[in-house]
C-alpha positions as a Markdown table, in Angstrom:
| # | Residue | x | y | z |
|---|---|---|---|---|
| 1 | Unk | 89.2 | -58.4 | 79.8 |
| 2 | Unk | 86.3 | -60.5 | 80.6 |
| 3 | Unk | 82.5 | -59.0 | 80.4 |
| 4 | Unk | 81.0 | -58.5 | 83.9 |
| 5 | Unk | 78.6 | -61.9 | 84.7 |
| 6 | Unk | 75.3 | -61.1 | 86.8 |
| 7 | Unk | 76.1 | -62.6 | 90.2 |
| 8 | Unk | 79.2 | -62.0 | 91.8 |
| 9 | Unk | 81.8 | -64.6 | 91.0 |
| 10 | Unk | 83.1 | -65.8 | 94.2 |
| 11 | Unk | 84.7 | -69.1 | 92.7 |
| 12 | Unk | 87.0 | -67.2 | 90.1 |
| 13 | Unk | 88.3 | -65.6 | 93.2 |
| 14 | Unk | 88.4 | -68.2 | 95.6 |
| 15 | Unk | 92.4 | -68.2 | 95.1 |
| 16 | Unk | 92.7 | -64.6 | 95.8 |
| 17 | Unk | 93.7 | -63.5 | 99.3 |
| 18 | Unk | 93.5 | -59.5 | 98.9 |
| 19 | Unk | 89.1 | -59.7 | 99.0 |
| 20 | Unk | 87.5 | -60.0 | 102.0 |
| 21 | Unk | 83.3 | -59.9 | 102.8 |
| 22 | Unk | 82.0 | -58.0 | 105.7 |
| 23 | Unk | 78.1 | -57.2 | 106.5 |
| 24 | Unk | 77.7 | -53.6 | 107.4 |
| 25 | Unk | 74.8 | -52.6 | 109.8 |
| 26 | Unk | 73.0 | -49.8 | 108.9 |
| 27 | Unk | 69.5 | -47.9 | 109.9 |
| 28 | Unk | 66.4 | -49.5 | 109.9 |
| 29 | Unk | 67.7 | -53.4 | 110.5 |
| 30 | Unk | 69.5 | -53.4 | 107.5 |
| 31 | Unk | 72.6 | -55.6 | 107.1 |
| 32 | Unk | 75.0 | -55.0 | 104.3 |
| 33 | Unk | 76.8 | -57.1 | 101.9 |
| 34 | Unk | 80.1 | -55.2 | 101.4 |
| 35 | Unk | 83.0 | -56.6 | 99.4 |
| 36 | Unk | 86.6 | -55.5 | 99.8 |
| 37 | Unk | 89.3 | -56.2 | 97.3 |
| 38 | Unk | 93.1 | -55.5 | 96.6 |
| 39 | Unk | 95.4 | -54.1 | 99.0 |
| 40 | Unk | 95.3 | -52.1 | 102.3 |
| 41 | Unk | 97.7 | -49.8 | 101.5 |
| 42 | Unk | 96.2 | -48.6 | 98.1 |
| 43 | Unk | 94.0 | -46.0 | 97.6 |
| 44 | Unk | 90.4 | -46.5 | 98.2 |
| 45 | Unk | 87.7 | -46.6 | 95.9 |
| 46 | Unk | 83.9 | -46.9 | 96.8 |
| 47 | Unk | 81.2 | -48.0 | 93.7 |
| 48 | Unk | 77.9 | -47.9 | 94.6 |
| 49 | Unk | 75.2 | -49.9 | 92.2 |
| 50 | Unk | 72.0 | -49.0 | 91.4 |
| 51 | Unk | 68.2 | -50.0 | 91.1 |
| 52 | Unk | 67.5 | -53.7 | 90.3 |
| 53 | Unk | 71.7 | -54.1 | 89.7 |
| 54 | Unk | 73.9 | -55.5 | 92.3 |
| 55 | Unk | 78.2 | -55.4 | 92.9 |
| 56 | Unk | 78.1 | -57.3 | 89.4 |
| 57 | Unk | 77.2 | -53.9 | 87.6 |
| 58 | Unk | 80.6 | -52.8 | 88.3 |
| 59 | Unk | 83.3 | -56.1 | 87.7 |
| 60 | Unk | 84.8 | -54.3 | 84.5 |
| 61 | Unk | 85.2 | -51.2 | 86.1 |
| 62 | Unk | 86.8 | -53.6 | 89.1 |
| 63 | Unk | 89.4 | -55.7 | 87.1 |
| 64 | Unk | 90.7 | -52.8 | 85.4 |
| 65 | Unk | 90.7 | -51.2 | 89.3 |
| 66 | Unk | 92.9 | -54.0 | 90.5 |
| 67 | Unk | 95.8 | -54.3 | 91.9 |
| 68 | Unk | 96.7 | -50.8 | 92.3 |
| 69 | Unk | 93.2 | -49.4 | 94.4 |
| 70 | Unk | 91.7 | -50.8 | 96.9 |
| 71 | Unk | 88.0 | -51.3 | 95.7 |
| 72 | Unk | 85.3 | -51.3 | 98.0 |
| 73 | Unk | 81.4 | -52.7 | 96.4 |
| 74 | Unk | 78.6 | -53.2 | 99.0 |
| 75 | Unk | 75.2 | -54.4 | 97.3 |
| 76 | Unk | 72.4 | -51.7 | 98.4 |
| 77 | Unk | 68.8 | -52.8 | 100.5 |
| 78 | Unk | 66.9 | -55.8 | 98.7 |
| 79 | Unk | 69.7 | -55.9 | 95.9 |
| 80 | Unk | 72.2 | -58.9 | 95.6 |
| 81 | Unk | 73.0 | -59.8 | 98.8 |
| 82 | Unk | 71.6 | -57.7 | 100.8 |
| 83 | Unk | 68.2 | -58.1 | 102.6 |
| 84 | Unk | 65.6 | -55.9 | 101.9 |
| 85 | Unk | 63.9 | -53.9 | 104.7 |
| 86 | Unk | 60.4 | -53.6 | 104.1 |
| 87 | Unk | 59.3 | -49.9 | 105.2 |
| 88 | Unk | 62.7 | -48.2 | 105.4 |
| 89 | Unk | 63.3 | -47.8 | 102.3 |
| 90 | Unk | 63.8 | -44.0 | 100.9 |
| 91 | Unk | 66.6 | -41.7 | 100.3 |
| 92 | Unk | 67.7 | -40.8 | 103.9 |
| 93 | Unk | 68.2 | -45.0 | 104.0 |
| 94 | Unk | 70.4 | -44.5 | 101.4 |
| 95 | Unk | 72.4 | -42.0 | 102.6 |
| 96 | Unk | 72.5 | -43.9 | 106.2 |
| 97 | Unk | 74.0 | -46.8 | 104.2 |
| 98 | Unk | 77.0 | -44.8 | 102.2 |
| 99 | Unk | 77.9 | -43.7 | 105.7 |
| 100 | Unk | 78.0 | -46.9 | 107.1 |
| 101 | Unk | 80.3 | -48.4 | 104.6 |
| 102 | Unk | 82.3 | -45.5 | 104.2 |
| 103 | Unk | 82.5 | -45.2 | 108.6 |
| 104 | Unk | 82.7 | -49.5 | 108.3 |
| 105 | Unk | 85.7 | -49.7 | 105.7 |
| 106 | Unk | 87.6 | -46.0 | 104.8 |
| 107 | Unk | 90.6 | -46.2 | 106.8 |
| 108 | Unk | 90.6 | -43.5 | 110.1 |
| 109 | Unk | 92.5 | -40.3 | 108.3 |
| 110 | Unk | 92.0 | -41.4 | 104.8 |
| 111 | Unk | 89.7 | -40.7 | 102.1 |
| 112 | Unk | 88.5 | -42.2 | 98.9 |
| 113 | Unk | 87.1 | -41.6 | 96.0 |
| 114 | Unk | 83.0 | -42.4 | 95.4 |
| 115 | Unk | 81.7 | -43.8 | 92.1 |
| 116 | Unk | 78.1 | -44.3 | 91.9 |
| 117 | Unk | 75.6 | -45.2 | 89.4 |
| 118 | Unk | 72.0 | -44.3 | 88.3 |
| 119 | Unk | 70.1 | -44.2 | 92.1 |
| 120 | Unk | 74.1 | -45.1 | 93.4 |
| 121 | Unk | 74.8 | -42.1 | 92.6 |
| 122 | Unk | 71.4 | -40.7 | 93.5 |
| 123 | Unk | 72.9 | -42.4 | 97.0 |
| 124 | Unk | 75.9 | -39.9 | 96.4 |
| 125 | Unk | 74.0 | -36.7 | 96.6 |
| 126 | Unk | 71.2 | -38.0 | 98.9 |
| 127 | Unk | 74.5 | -38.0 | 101.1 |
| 128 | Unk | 75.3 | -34.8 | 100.8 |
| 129 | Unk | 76.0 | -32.3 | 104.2 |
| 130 | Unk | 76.6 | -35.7 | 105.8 |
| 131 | Unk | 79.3 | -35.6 | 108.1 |
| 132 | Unk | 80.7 | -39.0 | 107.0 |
| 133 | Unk | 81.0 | -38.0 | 103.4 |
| 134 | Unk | 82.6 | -34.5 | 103.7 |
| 135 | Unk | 85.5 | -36.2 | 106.0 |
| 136 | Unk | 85.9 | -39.6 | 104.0 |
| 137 | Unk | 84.9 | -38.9 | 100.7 |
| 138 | Unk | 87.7 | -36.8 | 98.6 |
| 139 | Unk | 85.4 | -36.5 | 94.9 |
| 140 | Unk | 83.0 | -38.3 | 93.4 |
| 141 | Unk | 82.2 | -39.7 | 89.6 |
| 142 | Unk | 78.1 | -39.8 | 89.2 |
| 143 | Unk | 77.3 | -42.0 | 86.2 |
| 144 | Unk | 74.0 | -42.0 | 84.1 |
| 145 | Unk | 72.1 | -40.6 | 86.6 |
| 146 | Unk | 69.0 | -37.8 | 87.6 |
| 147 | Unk | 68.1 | -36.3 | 90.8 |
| 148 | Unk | 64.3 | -35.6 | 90.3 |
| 149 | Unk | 61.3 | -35.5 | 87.6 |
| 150 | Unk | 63.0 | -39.4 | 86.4 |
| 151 | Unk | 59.3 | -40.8 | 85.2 |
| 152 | Unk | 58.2 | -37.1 | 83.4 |
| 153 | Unk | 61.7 | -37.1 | 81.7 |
| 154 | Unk | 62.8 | -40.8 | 80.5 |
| 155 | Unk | 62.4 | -41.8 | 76.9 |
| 156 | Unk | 61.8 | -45.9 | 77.9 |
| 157 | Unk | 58.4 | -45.1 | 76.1 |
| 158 | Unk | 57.9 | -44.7 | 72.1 |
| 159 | Unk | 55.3 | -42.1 | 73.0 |
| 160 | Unk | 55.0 | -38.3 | 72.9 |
| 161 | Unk | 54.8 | -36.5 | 76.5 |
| 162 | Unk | 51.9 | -36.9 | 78.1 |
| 163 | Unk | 49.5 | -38.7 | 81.5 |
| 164 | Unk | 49.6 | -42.0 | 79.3 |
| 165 | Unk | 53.3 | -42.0 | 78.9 |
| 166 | Unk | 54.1 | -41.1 | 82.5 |
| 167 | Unk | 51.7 | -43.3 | 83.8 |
| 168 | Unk | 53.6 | -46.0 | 81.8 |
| 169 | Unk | 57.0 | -45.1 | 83.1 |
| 170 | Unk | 55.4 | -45.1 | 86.5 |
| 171 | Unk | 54.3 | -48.3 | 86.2 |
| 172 | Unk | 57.9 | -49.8 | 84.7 |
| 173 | Unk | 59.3 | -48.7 | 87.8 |
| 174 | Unk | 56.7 | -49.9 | 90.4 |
| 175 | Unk | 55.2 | -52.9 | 89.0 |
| 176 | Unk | 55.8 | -56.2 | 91.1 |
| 177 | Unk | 55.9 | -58.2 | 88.3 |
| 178 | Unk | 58.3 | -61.6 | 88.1 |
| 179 | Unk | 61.2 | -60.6 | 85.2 |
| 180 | Unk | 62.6 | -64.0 | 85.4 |
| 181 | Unk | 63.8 | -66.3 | 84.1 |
| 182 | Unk | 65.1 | -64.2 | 81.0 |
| 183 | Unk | 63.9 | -65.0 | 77.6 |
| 184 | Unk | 64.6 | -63.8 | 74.3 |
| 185 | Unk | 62.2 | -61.1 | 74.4 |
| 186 | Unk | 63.0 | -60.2 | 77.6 |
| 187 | Unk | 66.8 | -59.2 | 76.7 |
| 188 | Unk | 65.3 | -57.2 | 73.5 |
| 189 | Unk | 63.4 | -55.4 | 76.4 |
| 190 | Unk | 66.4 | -54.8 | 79.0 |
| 191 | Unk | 68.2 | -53.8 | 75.6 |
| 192 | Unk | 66.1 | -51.3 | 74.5 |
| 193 | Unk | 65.6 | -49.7 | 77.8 |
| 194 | Unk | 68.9 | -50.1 | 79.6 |
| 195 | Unk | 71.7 | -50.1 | 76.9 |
| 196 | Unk | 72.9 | -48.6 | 73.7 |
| 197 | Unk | 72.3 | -50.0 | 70.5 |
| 198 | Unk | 75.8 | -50.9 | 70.3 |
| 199 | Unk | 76.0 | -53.2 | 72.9 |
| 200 | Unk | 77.0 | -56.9 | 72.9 |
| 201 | Unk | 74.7 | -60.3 | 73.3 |
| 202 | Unk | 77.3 | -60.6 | 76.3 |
| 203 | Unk | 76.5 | -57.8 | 77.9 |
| 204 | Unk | 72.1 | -57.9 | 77.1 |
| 205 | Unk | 72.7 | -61.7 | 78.6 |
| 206 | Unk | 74.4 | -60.4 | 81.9 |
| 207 | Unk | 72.2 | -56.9 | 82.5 |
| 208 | Unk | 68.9 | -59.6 | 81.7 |
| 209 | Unk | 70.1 | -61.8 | 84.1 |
| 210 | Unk | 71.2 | -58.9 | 86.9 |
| 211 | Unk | 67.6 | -57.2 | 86.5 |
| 212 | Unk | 65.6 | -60.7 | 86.4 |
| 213 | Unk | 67.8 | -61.5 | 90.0 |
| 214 | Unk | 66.1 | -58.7 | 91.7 |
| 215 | Unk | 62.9 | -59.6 | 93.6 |
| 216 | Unk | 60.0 | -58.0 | 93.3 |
| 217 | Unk | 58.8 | -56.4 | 95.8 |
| 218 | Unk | 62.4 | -54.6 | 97.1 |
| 219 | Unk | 62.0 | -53.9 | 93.2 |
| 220 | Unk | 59.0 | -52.0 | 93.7 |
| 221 | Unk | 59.4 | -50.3 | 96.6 |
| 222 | Unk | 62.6 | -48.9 | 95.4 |
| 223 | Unk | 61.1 | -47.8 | 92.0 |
| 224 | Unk | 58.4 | -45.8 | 94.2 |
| 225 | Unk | 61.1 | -44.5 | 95.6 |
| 226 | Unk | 62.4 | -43.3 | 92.6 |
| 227 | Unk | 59.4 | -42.2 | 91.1 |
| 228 | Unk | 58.9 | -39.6 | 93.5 |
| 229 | Unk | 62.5 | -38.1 | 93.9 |
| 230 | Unk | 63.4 | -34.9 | 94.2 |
| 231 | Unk | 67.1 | -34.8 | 95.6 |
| 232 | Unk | 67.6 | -30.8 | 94.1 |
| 233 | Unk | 68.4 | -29.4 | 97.6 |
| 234 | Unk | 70.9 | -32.0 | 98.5 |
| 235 | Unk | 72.3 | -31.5 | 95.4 |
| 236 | Unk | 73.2 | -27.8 | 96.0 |
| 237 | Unk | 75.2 | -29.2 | 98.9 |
| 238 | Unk | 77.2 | -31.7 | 97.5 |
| 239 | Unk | 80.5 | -29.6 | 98.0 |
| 240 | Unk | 82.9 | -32.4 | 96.4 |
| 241 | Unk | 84.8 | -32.3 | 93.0 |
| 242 | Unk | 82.2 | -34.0 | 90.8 |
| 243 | Unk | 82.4 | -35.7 | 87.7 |
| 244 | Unk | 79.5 | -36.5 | 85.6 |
| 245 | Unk | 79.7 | -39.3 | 83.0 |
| 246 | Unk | 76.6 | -39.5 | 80.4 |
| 247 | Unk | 75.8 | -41.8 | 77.6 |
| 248 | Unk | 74.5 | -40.4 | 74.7 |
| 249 | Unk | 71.5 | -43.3 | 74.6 |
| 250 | Unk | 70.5 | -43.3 | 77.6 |
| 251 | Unk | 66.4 | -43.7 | 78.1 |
| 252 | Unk | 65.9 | -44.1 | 81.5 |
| 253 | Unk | 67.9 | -41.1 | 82.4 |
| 254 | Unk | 68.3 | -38.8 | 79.6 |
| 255 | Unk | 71.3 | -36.1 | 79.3 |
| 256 | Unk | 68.8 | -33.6 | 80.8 |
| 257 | Unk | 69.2 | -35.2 | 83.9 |
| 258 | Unk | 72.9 | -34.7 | 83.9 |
| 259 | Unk | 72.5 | -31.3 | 82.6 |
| 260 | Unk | 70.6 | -30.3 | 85.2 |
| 261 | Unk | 72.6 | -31.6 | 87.8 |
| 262 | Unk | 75.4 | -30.0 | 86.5 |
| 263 | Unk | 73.8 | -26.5 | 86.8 |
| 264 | Unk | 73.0 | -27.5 | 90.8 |
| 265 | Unk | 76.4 | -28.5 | 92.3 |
| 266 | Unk | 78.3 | -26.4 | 93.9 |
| 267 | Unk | 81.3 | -26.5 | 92.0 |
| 268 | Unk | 81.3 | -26.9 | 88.3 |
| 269 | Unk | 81.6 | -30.6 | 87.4 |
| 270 | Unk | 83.9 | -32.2 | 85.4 |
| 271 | Unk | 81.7 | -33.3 | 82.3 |
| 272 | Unk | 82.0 | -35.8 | 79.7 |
| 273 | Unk | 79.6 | -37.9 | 77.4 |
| 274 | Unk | 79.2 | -41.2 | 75.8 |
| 275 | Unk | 78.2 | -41.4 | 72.3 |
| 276 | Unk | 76.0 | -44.2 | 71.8 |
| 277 | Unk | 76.1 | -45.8 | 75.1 |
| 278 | Unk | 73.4 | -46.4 | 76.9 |
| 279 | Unk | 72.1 | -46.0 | 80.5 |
| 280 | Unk | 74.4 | -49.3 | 82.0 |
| 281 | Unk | 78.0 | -47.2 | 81.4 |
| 282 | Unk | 79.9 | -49.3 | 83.9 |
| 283 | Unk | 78.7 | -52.1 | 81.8 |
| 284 | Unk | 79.2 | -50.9 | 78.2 |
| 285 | Unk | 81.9 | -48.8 | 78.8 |
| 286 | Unk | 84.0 | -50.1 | 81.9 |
| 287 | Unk | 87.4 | -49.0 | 80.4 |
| 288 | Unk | 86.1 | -45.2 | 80.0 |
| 289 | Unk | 84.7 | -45.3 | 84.2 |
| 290 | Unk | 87.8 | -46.7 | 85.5 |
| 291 | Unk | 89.9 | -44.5 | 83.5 |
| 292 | Unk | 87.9 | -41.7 | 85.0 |
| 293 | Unk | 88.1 | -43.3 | 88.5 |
| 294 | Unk | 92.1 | -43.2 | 88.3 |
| 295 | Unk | 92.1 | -39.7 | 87.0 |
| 296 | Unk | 90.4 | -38.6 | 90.2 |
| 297 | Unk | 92.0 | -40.8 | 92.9 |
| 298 | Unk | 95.4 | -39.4 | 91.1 |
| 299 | Unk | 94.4 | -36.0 | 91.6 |
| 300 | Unk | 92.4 | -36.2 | 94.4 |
| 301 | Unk | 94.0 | -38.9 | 96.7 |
């Protein structure tokens, strides 16, 4: 099975006649680039990417998907394809954008399964008491992901806990700073703080290449985003089987986070850890996510 590339590989699929490309509308102007692939009549599958990634994060878990679901990707504000929207950007915009998608492409009187990782799934919970995702969404997998205290509680930094290593992390996430184009040290960097040591030059050139593609200042304004999040009481609302899937080395969201989490849904969560992979799963362990998206649109759908 081929690694997943950076950029969305419309000419591979050029042949194919069961994808299709819609743009969504959604709060605050924004205008969303939603992909659709496989057949109608299978069940539906939503995967939702997170920060600085776009629908590229989650091509392994996709191929493995196909042709037996019908997979729905959509890249989020200022991410991929998707134009940002400068000043409407926090996490009821998130929310407002699963709805759309789900309203836009979950067929009236069915329901799918939600996949999201790091702030996609963060977009999961920020959902939660929506009407749109109690009557179309049937579970949901949350992948390497936290709900609040991200800067306090990531590892990205070789330094003990403390103002200067927060600061740091704070900065990391809402710098403006050009990535591109990548470089050899820049894929030591995206390896050490978004994958396991494990992980292949394959995969450090396409997560390098994803992160560098995201521009600056949607970059930013996300990561302030993030920096600030507290999602704890939406969390205790998320009244959905839940599954949470943690890599062992993950830095920018430790197993805390998933712990935590855990402890705040409303129904206990499946659970089930990586060893050794790091905070990309649907990257360095597509095979594991989609097996996990199967068992719950089995069970579920």
């Amino acid at each position: 099975m081929p690694e997943p590339s950076a950029h969305p590989p419309f000419p591979q699929q050029s042949a194919r006649r069961d994808w299709a490309v819609r743009i969504v509308p959604s709060t605050g102007g924004a205008r969303l680039h939603t992909e659709i692939h496989g057949p109608d009549d299978a069940p539906t599958v939503v995967l939702v990417h997170g920060w600085t990634c776009n629908t590229a994060l989650w091509h392994g878990v996709l191929h493995r998907l196909l042709p037996d679901h019908r997979v729905v990707l959509y890249d989020q504000r200022g991410h991929g394809r998707t134009p940002p929207t400068p000043g409407n950007c926090d996490a009821d915009a998130l929310a407002d954008d699963l709805c759309a998608v789900l309203d836009a492409t979950v067929p009236d009187g069915a329901r799918a399964v939600v996949a999201g990782h790091s702030m996609g799934a963060m977009t999961v919970v920020a959902a939660a008491g929506r009407p749109q995702l109690a009557e179309r969404a049937a579970a949901a997998l949350l992948c390497s992901t936290g709900i609040d205290r991200l800067t306090g509680e990531s590892t990205v930094l070789p330094l003990r806990p403390g103002g200067v290593r927060l600061a740091g992390q704070r900065f990391l996430l809402t710098n403006r700073l050009r990535y591109g184009p990548p470089t050899p040290l820049s894929r030591r960097l995206v390896h050490r703080i978004t994958l396991g040591p494990g992980a292949t030059r394959t995969q450090r050139a396409a997560v390098t290449r994803m992160v560098s593609a995201c521009a600056p200042r949607p970059r930013a304004e996300w990561g302030r985003v993030l920096s600030a999040l507290d999602l704890t009481e939406r969390a205790a609302a998320l009244d959905l089987p839940v599954t949470l899937l943690q890599g062992t080395a993950d830095r920018l969201t430790p197993p805390v986070h998933a712990h935590r989490l855990a402890a705040l849904l409303p129904r206990r969560p499946e659970f089930a850890e990586l060893p050794g992979i790091g905070h990309m799963t649907p990257f360095e362990a597509p095979g594991r996510v989609a097996d996990v998206v199967r068992g719950l649109v089995k069970e579920h759908l």
